[in-house]
C-alpha positions, 0 to 999 in steps of 0.5 A: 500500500503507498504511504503518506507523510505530512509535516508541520513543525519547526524542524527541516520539513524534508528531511523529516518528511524523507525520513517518514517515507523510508519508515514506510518503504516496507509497505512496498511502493515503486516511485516517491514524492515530495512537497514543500511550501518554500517562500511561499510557493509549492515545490515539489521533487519526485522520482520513480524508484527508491527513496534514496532516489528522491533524497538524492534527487531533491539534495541535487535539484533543491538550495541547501537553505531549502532544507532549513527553512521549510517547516510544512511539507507533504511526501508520499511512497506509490504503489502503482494503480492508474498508470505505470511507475513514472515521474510523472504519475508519481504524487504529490500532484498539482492542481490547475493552478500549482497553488494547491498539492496533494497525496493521496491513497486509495483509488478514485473510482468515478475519476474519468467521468470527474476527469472528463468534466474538468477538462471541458472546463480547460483542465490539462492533466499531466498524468495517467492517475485519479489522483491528479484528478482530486487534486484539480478537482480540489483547486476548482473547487476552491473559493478561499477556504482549503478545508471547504475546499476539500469538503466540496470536492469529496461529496463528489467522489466515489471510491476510497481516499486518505489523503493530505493537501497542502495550499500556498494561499494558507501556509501552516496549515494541511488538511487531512481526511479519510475514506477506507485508507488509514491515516493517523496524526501524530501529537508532538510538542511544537509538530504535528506529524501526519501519515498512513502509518505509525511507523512513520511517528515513531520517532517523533511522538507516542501521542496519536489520534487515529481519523474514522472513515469520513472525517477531515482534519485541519492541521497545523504544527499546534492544532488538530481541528476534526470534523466531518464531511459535513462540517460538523466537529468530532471528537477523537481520543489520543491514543498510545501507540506503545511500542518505540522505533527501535521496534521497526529497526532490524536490529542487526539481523540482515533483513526484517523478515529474519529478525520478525522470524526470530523475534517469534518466540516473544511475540508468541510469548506476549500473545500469550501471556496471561490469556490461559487459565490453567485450574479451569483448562480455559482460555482468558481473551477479556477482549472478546468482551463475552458471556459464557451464556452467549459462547454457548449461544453461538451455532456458527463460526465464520473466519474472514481473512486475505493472504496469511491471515485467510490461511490463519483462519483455515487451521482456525476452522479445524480448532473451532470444529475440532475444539469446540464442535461448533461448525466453521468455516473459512470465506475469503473477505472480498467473497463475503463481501460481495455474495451477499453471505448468509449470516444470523444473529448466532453467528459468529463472525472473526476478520483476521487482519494484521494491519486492521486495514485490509479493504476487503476485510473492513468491509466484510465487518460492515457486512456482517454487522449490518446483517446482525452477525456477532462480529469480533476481530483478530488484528496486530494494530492497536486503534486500527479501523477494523478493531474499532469497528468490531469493537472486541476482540483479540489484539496479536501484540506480536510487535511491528511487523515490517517485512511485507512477508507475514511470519510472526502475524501467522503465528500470533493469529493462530495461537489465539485462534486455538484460544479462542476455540479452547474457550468456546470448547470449554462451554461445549463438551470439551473437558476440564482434563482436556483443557489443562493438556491443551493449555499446556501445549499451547503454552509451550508454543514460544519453546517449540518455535524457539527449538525450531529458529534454532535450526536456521543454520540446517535449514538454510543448508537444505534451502541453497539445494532448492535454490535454482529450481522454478517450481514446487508443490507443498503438500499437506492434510488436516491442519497441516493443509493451511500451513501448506498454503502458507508455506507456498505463499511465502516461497512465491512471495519472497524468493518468487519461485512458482509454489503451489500448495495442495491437499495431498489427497489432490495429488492425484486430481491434475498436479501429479502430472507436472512431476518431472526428476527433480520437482521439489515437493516439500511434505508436512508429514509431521505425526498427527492424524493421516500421515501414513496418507501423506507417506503415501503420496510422498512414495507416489512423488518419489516414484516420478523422481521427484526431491521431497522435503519433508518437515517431520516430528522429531525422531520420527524414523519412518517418515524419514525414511522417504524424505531426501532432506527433512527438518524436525519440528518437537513433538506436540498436539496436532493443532499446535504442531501447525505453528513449528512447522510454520515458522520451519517453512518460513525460514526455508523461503527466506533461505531460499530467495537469500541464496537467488539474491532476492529483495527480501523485504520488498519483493516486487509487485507486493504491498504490507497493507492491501487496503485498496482493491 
């Protein structure tokens, strides 16, 4: 997803503002901006590309006072959508006049038919992108006020915006606003930094205030005025975001993703803690904000979720049926929002999302809760949109993820997922006895990922024997099905190797025909219910010549036996298992694209936070 930075304050405005932008690279963009207001006049300075191109590109274009005397700017990162990574499609954009600019995520669904009109009216566009088109739109609009200004010209839009403009006719002043794209305004002494993330605040204050879709914020470096689109004023709360930015730095590790695999055990440990009782084999999620009476009320449970998340919901369905013997079952966000699902008032609806942002997801609550379903979130971002919305639920605190590929947000959503099955199972017919054993395991999950990471250096062994192949197939049953899924997303997404993952059983519907020598096939044969099935497809693998990787319980001679590389994972309950063997495949990937000399953290064509369609 692009990212936003606005600036207000005493400081030098650009740097600040380029500094935001690379706390924001992580989201994945392809070209950045940005906007100054200098001795009364916009600047702006863009570049396709890196930040660094654009730091380097504004120290070489711009006068060094420019860099001191500048305290009010806006920046963006891109994520292409209308028009390809150039210099000129990239933001801020200009209106008519040069007088007003703008940056802007989301996507302006009505911007031809808008365009259309603007250009009968004399407008000359300079750009393939809807966002120039709100940016023009804006300054036509504009009378003498920049916060009407804005107002009238998003009852005009359709579509999704979280924008920042900034006026030369009202310096000291940016007026920010939102619709489905996430902003926050950081609250510092002297400075008010504006951004589509906190990780671009970090460093300049703890103090925020997130903004609800529909409202427009009129900022300076001493002021925060909220109201809606209506002009009427609103009242927001800030909020701490505890955690600072050593959080979002790789703290000696060689790329995000590697430190994230590694901080999983105390992230898992911080999921954790506290949130098991263990005299009543329970589960204490206070978030879910609940009843006993009304757990046991439930007749369905309905996981929404995209990417990793979906996935964490699919071993989720195998909890909450297995644990709780409730009906589950697993719908991917965009499809709930648009099949007209059916739901009741006994169902419970869980949107798993780690950025508490994803488009599809958001509107997928809205759904749910507009046909009376008891609706309940899953996130990792405290006051993040799809949190305050469902207002209960389970917060991850798994820490900052940073890496677009998710690790430590997976086994977050799953441990709680387990919990929150365990809690529902214990007002059904799950025992006591049962409860306490389970508790137990999961309480073990930081211990077993631990023993897991520890085998880095092994893994990374067996990945550089992968490392020139360009297909492979993850196969897997039961819960170990999702954690195949998984293991093919992170394959694909980091080192960008074809990876498919497949229910073993499937082996035989059409993939099986792609098997030539050599094709990896990475087994989870881990020793649970219908291994010796498993077994039996990796001999049906072997026979076509095929190399098999198989990700297998400690000490398990038999399975490998037929595996011509293995990596153990300790031996626990069968749900639990799902996380080890997880965190297994997510180091085999990051191996894997390390050893081909990928761009690990930012892999091509990929985002962190999909909150656009």
């Amino acid at each position: 997803m692009c990212g936003i930075v606005g600036y207000l304050g005493k400081a030098d405005a650009a740097s600040v503002l380029i500094n935001g932008l690379r706390r924001l690279e992580y989201r994945g963009y392809d070209s950045a901006g940005v906007a100054l207001l200098d001795d009364g006049k916009i600047v702006v300075t863009k570049a396709p590309g890196k930040v660094s191109a654009l730091s380097d590109k504004a120290r070489a274009e711009w006068p060094a006072e420019r860099f001191t005397r500048s305290g009010t700017g806006i920046a963006h990162t891109r994520w292409a959508t209308h028009g390809p990574p150039t210099e000129a499609n990239a933001h801020p954009h200009l209106d008519q006049t040069g007088d007003i600019a703008l940056v802007h995520n989301g996507i302006i669904e009505n911007y031809r038919s808008l365009r259309a009109r603007l250009e009968a009216k004399g407008h000359l566009f300079l750009s393939d992108t809807d966002t120039e088109v709100l940016s023009h739109l804006i300054g036509d609009c504009y009378k003498s006020n920049l916060f009407q200004s804005v107002c009238d010209a998003l009852h005009q839009v359709e579509g999704t915006f979280g924008i920042a403009v900034l006026s030369s006719r009202e310096p000291g002043k940016i007026v920010t606003a939102r619709r489905g794209s996430p902003i926050v305004i950081g609250v510092g002494e002297g400075e008010t930094i504006i951004a589509s993330d906190a990780s671009a605040i970090l460093s300049h204050t703890q103090r925020v205030i997130y903004l609800n879709d529909n409202d427009i914020a009129t900022v300076t470096a001493d002021s925060i005025d909220i109201r809606d689109l209506n002009n009427v004023p609103v009242t927001r709360e800030i909020a701490e975001l505890g955690f600072d930015a050593t959080a979002a730095e790789k703290g000696g590790y060689e790329h995000f993703m590697l430190k994230e695999i590694h901080e999983q055990p105390d992230a898992l440990a911080n999921a954790i803690r506290g949130r098991l009782d263990f005299n009543l084999g329970t589960s204490v999620l206070s978030g879910m904000g609940t009843s006993p009476r009304e757990l046991a009320e439930i007749s369905r449970v309905v996981l929404v979720g995209c990417g990793t998340s979906l996935h964490a919901g699919l071993v989720g369905e195998y909890a909450f049926e297995d644990l709780a013997n409730i009906p589950a079952e697993v719908q991917q966000a965009a499809e709930f929002r648009y099949r007209n699902p059916i739901v009741s008032r006994n169902d419970l609806v869980v949107a798993i999302s780690q950025s508490g942002e994803t488009a599809d997801t958001l509107a997928a609550v809205r759904e749910a809760i507009q046909k009376g379903a008891f609706v309940m979130s899953l996130c990792n971002v405290v006051g993040s949109t799809i949190a305050r919305e469902t207002s209960r639920g389970v917060y991850l605190h798994a820490g900052p993820e940073i890496s677009v590929a998710s690790t430590k947000a997976f086994t977050c959503q799953v441990a709680i997922l387990l919990m929150m099955a365990l809690k529902l199972g214990r007002g059904r017919r799950f025992s006591r006895e049962d409860g306490m054993q389970l508790a137990k395991a999961i309480e073990s999950i930081p211990a077993l990922v631990e023993r897991t990471v520890q085998q880095s250096d092994h893994i990374q062994e067996i990945a550089e024997r992968y490392a020139k192949n360009e297909h492979s197939f993850f196969i897997g049953r039961g819960p170990m099905y999702p954690v195949a899924l998984e293991g093919a997303l992170k394959l694909k997404e980091i080192s960008y190797i074809h990876a498919e993952g497949y229910h073993a059983a499937e082996l035989k519907h059409g993939p099986i025909a792609l098997l030539e020598k050599d094709t990896p096939v990475i087994a989870l044969a881990c020793d649970i219910p219908g291994k010796d099935k498993t077994l039996g497809n990796v001999e049906e693998c072997r026979a076509r010549g095929a190399r098999i990787l198989g990700v297998i319980t400690e000490g398990d001679h038999e399975a490998a036996a037929v595996m011509d590389d293995v990596i153990e994972i300790p031996r626990t309950h069968p749900l639990v298992a799902t996380i080890p063997a997880a965190v297994a495949l997510q180091l085999f990937a990051y191996h894997v694209a390390n050893a081909r000399g990928c761009e690990i953290d930012q892999p091509r064509n990929l985002a962190k936070s999909v909150t656009v369609e």
